[in-house]
Structure formats: structure tokens, C-alpha cells
N, CA, C and O atoms as a GROMACS GRO file, in nm:
protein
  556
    1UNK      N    1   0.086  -0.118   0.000
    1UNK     CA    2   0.000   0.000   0.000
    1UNK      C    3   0.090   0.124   0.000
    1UNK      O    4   0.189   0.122   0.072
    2UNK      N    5   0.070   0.206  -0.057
    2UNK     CA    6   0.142   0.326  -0.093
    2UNK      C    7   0.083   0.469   0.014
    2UNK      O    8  -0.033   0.500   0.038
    3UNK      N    9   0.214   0.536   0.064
    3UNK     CA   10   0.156   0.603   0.158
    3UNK      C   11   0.008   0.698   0.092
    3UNK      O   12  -0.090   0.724   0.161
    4UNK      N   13   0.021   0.730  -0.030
    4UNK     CA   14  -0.059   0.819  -0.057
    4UNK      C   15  -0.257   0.744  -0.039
    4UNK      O   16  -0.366   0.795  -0.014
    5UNK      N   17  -0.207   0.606  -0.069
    5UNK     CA   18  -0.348   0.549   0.019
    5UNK      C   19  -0.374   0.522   0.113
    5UNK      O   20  -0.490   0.496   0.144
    6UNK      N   21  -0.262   0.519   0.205
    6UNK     CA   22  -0.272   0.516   0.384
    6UNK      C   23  -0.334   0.664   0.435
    6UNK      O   24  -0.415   0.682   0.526
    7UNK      N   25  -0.269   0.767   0.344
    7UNK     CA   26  -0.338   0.956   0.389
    7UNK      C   27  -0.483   0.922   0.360
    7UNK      O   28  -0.568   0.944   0.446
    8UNK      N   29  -0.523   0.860   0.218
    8UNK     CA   30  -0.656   0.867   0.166
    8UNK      C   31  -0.729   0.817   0.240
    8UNK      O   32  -0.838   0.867   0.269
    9UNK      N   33  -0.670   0.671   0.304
    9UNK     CA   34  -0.754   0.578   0.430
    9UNK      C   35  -0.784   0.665   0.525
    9UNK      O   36  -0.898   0.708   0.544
   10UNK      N   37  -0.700   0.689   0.580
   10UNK     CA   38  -0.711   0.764   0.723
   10UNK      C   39  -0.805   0.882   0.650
   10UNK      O   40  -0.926   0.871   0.673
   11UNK      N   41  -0.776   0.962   0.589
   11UNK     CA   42  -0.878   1.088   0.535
   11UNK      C   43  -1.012   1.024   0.550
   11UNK      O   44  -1.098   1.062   0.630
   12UNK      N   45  -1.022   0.916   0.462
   12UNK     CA   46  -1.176   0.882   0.466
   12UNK      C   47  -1.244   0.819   0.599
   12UNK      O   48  -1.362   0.831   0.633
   13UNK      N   49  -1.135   0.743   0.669
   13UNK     CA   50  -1.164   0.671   0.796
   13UNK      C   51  -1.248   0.798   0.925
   13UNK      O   52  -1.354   0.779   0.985
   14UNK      N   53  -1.144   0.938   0.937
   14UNK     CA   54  -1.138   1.046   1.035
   14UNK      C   55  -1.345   1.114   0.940
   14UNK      O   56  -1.443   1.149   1.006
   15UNK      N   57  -1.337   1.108   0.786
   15UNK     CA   58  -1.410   1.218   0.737
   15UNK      C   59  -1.574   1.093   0.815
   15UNK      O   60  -1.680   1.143   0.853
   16UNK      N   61  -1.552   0.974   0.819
   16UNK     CA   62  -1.678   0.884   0.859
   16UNK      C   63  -1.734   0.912   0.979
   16UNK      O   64  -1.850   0.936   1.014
   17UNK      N   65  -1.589   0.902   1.059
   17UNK     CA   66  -1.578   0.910   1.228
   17UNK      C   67  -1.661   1.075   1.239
   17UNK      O   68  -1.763   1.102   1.302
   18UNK      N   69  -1.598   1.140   1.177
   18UNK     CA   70  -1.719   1.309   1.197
   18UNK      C   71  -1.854   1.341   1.146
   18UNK      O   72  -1.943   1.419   1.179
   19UNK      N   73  -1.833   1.239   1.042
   19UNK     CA   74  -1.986   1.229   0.993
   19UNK      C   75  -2.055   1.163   1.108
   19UNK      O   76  -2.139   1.230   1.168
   20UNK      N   77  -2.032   1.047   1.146
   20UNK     CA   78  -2.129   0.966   1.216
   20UNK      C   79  -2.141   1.088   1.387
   20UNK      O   80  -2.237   1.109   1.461
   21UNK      N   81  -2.029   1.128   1.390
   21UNK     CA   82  -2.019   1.199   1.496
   21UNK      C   83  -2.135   1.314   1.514
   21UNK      O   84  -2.207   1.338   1.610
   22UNK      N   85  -2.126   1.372   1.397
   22UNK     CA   86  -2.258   1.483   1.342
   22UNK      C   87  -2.399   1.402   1.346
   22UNK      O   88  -2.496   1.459   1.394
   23UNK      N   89  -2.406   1.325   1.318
   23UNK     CA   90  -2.527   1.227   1.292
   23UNK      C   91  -2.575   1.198   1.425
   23UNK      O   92  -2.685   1.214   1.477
   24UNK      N   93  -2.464   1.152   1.470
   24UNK     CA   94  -2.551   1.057   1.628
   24UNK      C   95  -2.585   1.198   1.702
   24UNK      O   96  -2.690   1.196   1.765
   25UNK      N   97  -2.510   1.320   1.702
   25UNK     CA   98  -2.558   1.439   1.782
   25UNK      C   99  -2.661   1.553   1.749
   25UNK      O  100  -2.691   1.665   1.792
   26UNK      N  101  -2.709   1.446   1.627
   26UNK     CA  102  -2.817   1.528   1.571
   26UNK      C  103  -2.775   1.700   1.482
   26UNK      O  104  -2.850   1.788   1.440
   27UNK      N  105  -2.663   1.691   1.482
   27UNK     CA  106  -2.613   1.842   1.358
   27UNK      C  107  -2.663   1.827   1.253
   27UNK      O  108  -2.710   1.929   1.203
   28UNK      N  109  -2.673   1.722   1.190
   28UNK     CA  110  -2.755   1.723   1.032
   28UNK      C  111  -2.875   1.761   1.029
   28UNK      O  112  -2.933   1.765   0.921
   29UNK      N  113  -2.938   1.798   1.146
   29UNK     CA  114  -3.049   1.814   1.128
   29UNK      C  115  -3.066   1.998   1.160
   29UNK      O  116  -3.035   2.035   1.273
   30UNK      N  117  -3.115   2.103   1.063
   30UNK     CA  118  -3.120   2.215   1.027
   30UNK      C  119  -3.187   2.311   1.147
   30UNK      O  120  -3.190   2.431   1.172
   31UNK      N  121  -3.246   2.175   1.212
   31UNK     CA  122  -3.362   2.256   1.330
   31UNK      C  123  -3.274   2.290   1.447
   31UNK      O  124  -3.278   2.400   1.501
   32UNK      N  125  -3.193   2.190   1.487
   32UNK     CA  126  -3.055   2.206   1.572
   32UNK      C  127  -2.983   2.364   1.558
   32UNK      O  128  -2.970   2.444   1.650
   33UNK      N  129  -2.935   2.387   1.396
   33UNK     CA  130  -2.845   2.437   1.416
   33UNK      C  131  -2.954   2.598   1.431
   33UNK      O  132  -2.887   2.690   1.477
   34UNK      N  133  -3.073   2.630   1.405
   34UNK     CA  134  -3.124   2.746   1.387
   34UNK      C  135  -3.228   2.750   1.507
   34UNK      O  136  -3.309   2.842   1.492
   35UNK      N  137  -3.249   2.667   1.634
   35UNK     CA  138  -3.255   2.682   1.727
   35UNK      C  139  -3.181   2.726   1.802
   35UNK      O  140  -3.223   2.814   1.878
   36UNK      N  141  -3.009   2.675   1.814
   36UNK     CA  142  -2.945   2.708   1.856
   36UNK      C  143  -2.903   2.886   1.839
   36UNK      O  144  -2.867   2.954   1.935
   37UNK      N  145  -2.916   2.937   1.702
   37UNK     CA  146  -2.902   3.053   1.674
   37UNK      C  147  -2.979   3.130   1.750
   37UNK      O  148  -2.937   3.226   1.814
   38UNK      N  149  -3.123   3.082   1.745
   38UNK     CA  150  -3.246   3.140   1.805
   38UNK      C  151  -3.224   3.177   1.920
   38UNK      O  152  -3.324   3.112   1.951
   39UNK      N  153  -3.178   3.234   2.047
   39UNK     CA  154  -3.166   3.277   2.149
   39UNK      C  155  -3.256   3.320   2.266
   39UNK      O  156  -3.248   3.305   2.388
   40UNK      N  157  -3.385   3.407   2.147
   40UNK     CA  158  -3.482   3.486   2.239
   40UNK      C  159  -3.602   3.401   2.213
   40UNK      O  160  -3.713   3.424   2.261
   41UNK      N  161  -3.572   3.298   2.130
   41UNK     CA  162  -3.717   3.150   2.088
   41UNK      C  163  -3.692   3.007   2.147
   41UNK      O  164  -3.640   2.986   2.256
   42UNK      N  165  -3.719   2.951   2.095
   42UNK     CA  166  -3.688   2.813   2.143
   42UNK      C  167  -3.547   2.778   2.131
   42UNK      O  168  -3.532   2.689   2.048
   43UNK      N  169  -3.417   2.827   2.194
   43UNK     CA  170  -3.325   2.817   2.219
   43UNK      C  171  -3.264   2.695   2.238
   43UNK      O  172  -3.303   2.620   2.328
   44UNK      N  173  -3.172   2.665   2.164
   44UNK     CA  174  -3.103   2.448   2.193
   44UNK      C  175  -2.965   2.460   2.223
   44UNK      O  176  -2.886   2.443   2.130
   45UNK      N  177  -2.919   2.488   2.341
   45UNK     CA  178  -2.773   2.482   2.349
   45UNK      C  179  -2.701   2.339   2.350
   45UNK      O  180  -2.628   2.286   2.434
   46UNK      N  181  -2.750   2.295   2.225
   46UNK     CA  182  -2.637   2.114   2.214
   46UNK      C  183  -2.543   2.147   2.131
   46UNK      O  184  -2.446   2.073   2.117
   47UNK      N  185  -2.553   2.252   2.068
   47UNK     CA  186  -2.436   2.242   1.958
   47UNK      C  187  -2.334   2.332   2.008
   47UNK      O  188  -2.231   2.345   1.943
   48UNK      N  189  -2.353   2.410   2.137
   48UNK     CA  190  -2.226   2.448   2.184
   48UNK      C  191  -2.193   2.326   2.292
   48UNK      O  192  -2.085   2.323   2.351
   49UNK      N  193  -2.285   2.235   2.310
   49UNK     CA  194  -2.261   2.125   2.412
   49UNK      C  195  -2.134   2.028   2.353
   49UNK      O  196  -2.035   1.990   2.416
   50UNK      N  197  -2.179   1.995   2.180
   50UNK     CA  198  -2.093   1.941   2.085
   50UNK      C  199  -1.987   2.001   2.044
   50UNK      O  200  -1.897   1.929   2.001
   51UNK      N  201  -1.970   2.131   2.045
   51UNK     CA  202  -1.849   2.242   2.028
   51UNK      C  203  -1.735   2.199   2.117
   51UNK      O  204  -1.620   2.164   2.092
   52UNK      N  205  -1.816   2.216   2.251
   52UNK     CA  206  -1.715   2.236   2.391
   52UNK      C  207  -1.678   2.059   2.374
   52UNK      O  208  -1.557   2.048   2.351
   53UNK      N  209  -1.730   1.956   2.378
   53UNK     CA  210  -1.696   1.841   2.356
   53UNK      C  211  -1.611   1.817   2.306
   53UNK      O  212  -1.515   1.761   2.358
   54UNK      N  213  -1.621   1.868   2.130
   54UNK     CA  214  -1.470   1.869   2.051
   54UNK      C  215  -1.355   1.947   2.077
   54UNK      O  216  -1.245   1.927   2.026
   55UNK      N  217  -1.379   2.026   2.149
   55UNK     CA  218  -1.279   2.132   2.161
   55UNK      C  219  -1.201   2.073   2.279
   55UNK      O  220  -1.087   2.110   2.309
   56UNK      N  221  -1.273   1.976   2.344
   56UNK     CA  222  -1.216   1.912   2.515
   56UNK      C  223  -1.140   1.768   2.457
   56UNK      O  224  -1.060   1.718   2.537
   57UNK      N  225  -1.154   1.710   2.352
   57UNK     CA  226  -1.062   1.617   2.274
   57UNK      C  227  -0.982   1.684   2.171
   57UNK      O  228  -0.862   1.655   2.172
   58UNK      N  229  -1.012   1.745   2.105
   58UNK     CA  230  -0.905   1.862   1.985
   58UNK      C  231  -0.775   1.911   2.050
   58UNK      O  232  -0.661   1.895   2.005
   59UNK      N  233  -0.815   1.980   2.175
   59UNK     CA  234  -0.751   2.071   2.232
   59UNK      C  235  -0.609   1.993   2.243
   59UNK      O  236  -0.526   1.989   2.152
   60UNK      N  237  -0.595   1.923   2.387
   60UNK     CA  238  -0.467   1.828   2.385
   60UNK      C  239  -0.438   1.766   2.292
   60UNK      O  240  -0.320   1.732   2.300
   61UNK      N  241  -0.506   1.714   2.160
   61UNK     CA  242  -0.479   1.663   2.099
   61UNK      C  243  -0.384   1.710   1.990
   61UNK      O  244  -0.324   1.648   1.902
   62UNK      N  245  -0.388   1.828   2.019
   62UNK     CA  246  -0.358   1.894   1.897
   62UNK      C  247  -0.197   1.957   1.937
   62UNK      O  248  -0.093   1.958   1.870
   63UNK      N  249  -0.228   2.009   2.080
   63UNK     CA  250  -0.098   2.042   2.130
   63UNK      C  251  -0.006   1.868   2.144
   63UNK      O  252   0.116   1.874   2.128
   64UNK      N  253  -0.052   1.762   2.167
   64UNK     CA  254   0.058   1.656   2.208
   64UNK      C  255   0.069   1.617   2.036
   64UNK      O  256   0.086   1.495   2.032
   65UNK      N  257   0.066   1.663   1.921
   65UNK     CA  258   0.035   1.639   1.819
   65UNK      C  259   0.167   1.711   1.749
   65UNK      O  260   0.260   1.688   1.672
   66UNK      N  261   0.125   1.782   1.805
   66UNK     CA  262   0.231   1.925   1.718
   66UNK      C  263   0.390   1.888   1.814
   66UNK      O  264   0.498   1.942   1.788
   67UNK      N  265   0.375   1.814   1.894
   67UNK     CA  266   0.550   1.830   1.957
   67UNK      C  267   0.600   1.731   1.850
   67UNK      O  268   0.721   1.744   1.835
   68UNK      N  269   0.553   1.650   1.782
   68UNK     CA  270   0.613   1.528   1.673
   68UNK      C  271   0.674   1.654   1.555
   68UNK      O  272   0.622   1.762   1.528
   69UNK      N  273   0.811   1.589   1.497
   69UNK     CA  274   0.838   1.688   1.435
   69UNK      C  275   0.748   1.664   1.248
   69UNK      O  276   0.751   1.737   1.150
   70UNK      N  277   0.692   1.556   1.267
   70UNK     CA  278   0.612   1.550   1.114
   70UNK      C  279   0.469   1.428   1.143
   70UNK      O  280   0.482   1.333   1.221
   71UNK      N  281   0.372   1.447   1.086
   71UNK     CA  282   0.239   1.345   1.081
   71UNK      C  283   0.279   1.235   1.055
   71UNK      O  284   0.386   1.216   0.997
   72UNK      N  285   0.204   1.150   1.093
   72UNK     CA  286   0.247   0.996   1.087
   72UNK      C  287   0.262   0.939   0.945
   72UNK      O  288   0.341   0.854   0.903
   73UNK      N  289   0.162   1.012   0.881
   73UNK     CA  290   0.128   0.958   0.742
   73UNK      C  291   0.178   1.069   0.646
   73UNK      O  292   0.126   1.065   0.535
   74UNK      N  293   0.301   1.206   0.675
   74UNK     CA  294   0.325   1.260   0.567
   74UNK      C  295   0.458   1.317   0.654
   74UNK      O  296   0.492   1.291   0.769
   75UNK      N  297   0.523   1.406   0.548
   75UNK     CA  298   0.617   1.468   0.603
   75UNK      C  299   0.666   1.595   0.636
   75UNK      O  300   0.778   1.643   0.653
   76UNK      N  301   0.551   1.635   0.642
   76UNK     CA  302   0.566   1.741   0.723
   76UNK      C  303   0.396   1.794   0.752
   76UNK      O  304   0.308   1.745   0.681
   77UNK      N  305   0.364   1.889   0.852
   77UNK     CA  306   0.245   1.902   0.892
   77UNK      C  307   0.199   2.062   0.769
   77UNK      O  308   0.282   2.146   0.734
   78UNK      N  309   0.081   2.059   0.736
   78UNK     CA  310   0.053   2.143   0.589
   78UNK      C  311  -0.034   2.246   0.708
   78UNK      O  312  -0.149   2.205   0.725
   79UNK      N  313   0.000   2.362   0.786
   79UNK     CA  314  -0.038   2.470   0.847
   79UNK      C  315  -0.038   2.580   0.731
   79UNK      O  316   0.033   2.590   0.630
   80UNK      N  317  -0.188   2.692   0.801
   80UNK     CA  318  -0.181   2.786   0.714
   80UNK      C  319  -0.034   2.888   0.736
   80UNK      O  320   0.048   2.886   0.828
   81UNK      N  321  -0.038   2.954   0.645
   81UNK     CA  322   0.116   3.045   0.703
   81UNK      C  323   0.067   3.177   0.688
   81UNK      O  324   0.145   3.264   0.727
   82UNK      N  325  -0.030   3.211   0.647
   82UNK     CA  326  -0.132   3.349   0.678
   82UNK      C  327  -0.145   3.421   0.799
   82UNK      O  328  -0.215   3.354   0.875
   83UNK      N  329  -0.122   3.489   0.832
   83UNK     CA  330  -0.202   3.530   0.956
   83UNK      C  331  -0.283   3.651   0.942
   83UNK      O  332  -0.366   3.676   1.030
   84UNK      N  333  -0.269   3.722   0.853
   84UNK     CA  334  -0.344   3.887   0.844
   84UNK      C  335  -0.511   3.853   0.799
   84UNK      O  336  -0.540   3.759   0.726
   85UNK      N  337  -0.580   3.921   0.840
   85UNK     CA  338  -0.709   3.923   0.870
   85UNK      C  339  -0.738   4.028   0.731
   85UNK      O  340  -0.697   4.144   0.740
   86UNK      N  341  -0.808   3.983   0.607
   86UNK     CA  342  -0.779   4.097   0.514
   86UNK      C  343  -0.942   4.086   0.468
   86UNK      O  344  -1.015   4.011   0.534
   87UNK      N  345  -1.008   4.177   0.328
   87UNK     CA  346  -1.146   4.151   0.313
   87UNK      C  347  -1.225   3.997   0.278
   87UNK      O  348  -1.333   3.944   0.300
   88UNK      N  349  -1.080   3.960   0.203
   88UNK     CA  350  -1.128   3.801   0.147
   88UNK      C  351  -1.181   3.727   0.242
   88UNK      O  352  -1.267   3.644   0.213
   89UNK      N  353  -1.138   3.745   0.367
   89UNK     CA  354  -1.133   3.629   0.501
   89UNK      C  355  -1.233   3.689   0.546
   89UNK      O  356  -1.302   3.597   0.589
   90UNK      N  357  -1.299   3.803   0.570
   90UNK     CA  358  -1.407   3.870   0.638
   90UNK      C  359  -1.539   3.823   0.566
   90UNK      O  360  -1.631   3.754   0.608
   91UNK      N  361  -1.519   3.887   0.436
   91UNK     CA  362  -1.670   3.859   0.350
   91UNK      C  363  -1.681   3.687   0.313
   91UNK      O  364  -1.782   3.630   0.272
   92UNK      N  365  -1.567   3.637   0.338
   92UNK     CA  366  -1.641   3.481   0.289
   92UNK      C  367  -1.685   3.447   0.477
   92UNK      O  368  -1.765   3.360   0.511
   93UNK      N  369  -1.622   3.522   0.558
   93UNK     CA  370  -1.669   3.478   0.712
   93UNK      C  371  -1.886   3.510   0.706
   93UNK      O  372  -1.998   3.458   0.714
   94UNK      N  373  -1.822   3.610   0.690
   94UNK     CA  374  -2.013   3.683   0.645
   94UNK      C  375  -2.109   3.617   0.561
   94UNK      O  376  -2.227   3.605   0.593
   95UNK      N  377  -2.054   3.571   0.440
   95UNK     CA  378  -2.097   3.474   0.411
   95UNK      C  379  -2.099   3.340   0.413
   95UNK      O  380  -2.157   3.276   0.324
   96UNK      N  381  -2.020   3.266   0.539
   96UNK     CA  382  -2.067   3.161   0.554
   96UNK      C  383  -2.125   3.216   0.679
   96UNK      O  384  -2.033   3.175   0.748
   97UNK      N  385  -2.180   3.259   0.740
   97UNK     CA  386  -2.259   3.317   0.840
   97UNK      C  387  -2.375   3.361   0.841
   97UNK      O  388  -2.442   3.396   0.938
   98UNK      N  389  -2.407   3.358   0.696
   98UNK     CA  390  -2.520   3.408   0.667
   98UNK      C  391  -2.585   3.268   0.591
   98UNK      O  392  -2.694   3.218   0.621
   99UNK      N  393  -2.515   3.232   0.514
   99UNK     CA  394  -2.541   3.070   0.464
   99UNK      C  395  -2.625   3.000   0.623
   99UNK      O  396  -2.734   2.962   0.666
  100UNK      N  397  -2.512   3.014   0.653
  100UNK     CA  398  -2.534   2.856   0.771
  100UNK      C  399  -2.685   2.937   0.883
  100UNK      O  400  -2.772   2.871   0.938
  101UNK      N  401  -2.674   3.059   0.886
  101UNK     CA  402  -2.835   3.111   1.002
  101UNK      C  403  -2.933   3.081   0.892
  101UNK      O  404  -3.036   3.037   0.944
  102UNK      N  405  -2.943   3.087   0.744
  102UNK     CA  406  -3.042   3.060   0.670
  102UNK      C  407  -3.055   2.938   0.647
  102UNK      O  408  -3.168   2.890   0.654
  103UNK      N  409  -2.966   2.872   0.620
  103UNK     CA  410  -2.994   2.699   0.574
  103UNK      C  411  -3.006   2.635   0.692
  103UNK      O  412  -3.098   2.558   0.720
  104UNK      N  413  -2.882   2.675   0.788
  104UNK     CA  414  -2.908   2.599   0.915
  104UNK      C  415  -2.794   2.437   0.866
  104UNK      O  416  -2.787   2.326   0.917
  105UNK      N  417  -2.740   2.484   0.777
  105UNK     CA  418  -2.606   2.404   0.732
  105UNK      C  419  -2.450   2.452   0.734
  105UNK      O  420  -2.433   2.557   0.671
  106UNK      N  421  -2.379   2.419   0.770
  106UNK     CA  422  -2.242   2.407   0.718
  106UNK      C  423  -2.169   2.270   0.638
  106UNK      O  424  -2.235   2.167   0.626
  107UNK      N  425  -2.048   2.278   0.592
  107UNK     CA  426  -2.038   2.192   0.465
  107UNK      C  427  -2.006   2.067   0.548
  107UNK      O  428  -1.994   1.963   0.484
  108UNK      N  429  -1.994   2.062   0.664
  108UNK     CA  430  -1.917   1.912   0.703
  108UNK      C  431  -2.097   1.827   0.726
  108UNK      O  432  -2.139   1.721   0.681
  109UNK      N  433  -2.141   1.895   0.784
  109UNK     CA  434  -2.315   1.878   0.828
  109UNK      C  435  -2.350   1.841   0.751
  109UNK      O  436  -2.369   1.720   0.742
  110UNK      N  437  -2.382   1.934   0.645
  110UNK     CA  438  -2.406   1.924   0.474
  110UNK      C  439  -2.374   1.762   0.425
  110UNK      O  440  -2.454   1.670   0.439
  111UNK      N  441  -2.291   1.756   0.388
  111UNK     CA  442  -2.213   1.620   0.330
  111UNK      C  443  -2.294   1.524   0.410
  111UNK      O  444  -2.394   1.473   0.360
  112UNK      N  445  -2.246   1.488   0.565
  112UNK     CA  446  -2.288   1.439   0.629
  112UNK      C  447  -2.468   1.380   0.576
  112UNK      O  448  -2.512   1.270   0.544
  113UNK      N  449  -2.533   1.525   0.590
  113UNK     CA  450  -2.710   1.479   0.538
  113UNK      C  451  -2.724   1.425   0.440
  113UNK      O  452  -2.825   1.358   0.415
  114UNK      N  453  -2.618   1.442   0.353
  114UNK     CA  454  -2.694   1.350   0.229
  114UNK      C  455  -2.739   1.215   0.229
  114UNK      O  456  -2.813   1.163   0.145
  115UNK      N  457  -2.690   1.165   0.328
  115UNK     CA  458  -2.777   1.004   0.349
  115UNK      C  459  -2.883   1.046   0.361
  115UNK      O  460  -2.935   0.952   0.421
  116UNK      N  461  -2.976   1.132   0.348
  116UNK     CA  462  -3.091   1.138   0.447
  116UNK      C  463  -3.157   1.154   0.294
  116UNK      O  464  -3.278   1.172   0.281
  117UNK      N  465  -3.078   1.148   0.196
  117UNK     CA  466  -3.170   1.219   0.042
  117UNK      C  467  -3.292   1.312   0.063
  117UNK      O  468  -3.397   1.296   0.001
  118UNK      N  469  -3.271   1.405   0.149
  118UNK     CA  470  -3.376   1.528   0.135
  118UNK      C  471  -3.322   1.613   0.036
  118UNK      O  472  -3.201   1.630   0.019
  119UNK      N  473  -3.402   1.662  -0.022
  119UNK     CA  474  -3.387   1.768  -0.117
  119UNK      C  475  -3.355   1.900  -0.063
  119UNK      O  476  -3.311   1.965  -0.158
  120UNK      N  477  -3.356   1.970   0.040
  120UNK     CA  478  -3.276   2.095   0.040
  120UNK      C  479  -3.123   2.026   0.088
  120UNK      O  480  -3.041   2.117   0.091
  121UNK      N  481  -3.087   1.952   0.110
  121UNK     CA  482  -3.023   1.885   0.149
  121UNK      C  483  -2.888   1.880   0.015
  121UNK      O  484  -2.769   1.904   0.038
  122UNK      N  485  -2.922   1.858  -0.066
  122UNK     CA  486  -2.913   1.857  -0.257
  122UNK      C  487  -2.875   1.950  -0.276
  122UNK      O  488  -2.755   1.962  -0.299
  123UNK      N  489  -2.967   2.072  -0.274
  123UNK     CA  490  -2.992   2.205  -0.305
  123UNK      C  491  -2.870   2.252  -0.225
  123UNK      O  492  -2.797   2.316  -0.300
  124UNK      N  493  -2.825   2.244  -0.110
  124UNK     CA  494  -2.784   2.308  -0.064
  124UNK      C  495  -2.624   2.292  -0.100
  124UNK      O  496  -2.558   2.392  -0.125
  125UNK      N  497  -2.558   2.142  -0.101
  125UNK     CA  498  -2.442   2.126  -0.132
  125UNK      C  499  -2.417   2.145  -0.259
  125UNK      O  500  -2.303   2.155  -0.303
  126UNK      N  501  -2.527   2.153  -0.334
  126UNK     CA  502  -2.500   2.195  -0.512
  126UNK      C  503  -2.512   2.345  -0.511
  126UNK      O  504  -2.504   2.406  -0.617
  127UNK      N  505  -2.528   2.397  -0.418
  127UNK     CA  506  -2.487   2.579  -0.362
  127UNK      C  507  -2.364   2.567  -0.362
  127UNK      O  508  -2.282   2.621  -0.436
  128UNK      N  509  -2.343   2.465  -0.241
  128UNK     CA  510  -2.185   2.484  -0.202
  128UNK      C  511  -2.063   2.479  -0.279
  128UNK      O  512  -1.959   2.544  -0.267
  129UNK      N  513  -2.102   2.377  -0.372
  129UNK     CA  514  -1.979   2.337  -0.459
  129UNK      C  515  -1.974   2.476  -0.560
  129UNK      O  516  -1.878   2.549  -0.583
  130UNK      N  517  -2.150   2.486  -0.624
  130UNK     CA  518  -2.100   2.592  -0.715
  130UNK      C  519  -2.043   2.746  -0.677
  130UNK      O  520  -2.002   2.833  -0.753
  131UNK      N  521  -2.057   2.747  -0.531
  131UNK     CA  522  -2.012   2.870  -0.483
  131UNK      C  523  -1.864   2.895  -0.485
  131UNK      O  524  -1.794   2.996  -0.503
  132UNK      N  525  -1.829   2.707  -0.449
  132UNK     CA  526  -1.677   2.644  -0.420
  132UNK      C  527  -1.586   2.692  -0.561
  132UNK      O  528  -1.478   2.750  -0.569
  133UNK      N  529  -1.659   2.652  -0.643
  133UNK     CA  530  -1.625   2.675  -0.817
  133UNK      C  531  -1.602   2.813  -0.815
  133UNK      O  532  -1.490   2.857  -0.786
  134UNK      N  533  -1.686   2.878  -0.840
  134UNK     CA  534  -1.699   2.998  -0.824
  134UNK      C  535  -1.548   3.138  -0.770
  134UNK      O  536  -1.480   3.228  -0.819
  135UNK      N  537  -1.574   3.062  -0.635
  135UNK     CA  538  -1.463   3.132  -0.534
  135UNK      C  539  -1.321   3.111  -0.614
  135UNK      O  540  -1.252   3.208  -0.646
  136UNK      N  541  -1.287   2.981  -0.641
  136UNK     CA  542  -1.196   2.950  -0.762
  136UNK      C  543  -1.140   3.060  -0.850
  136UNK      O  544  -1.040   3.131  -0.855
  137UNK      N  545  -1.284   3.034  -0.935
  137UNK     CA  546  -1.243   3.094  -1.086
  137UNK      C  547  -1.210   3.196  -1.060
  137UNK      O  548  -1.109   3.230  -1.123
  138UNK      N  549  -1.273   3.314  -0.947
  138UNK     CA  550  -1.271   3.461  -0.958
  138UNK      C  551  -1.080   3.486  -0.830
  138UNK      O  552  -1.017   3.590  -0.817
  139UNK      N  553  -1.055   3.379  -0.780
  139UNK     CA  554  -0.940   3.397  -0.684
  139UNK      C  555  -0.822   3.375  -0.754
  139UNK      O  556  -0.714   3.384  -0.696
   0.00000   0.00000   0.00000
């Protein structure tokens, strides 16, 4: 097996493990994430319940992660090297901010629902990609 299918394994193995992860905590589901938004209505604080969860396994994980001087499966770790805060990073922030309070999706969620073959469900990741396209051509 060639490392480049051991990255792909593990890629697809970690992308299941978050799907199912989204699934069993109920994120795929649109009512979750725009309750949660909802504040002064029927308010659902699980998805900062699921936030703080990942963030309480991420966290160490990430720091006992980073003392290795390269990933198990590549050779060296692929960090952004950006740091300036400029319009590009603002208006696509705004607009995924505005996406996700209206759909009540983001793309990992997204993906995730498509087992469920609902149609905004469709609609929505055939937004995403062509937006994905999009962002592309014009960058």
C-alpha cells in the first residue's frame, strides 16, 4: 500500500468518524443548528454542548500532536502560514454566516445529510460546490 493510500484511508476513515459523529448528535439536522441561533425563541444549546466536547478532545490533541516533528502519514504538517485578517477572510466569514443562520447548514453537516436524500439537502451542497467553483475561478 502506498503512503498516498494510507493519507486517503485515514482521510476517509477520520471524514466517517465526523460524519457519524454529526449524525448521532443530531447536527444534520437544520432545526438544531437554527434553534441554537435562536436565542430569544426556542433556544437548543447542544451544539455548543458538541463544540465544547470537541474542543475538550481537539484541544490536547492537537498540542501533544504538534510536539512530533512530522504526521504519521506525511512529512511534514501542511499549516496555514497566513495570519493577516484581510477583506477576502471577512466577507467569505459573512458569508458563511449568513449561509449557515439561513440553511441551518455548514459543509461538514451538509455532506454528512446527504444520506438522508432530502432535497434541500441537494440544493444546498450543489450551492456549495458551485459557490466552491466559483470562489476559484474569480481567486
Amino acid at each position: 500500500m502506498t503512503a498516498a493510500h494510507k493519507r486517503n484511508g485515514a482521510a476517509l476513515l477520520a471524514g466517517l468518524l465526523f460524519g457519524m459523529g454529526l449524525s448521532v448528535s443530531g447536527m444534520i439536522r437544520p432545526a438544531k443548528v437554527l434553534n441554537f441561533l435562536d436565542v430569544t425563541g426556542d433556544w437548543d444549546p447542544t451544539l455548543a454542548l458538541v463544540m465544547g466536547g470537541a474542543l475538550l478532545v481537539c484541544l490536547p490533541a492537537f498540542r501533544w500532536l504538534m510536539k512530533r516533528s512530522a504526521p504519521v502519514l506525511d512529512s511534514r504538517f501542511h499549516l496555514p502560514e497566513r495570519r493577516d485578517i484581510d477583506f477576502r477572510l471577512v466577507a467569505g466569514a459573512i458569508l458563511f454566516g449568513i449561509g449557515w443562520g439561513i440553511g441551518g447548514f455548514c459543509p461538514g453537516p451538509a455532506l454528512a445529510a446527504l444520506v438522508t436524500g432530502t432535497g434541500p439537502v441537494f440544493a444546498f451542497v450543489a450551492a456549495m460546490l458551485a459557490g466552491s467553483w466559483l470562489a476559484g475561478r474569480l481567486g
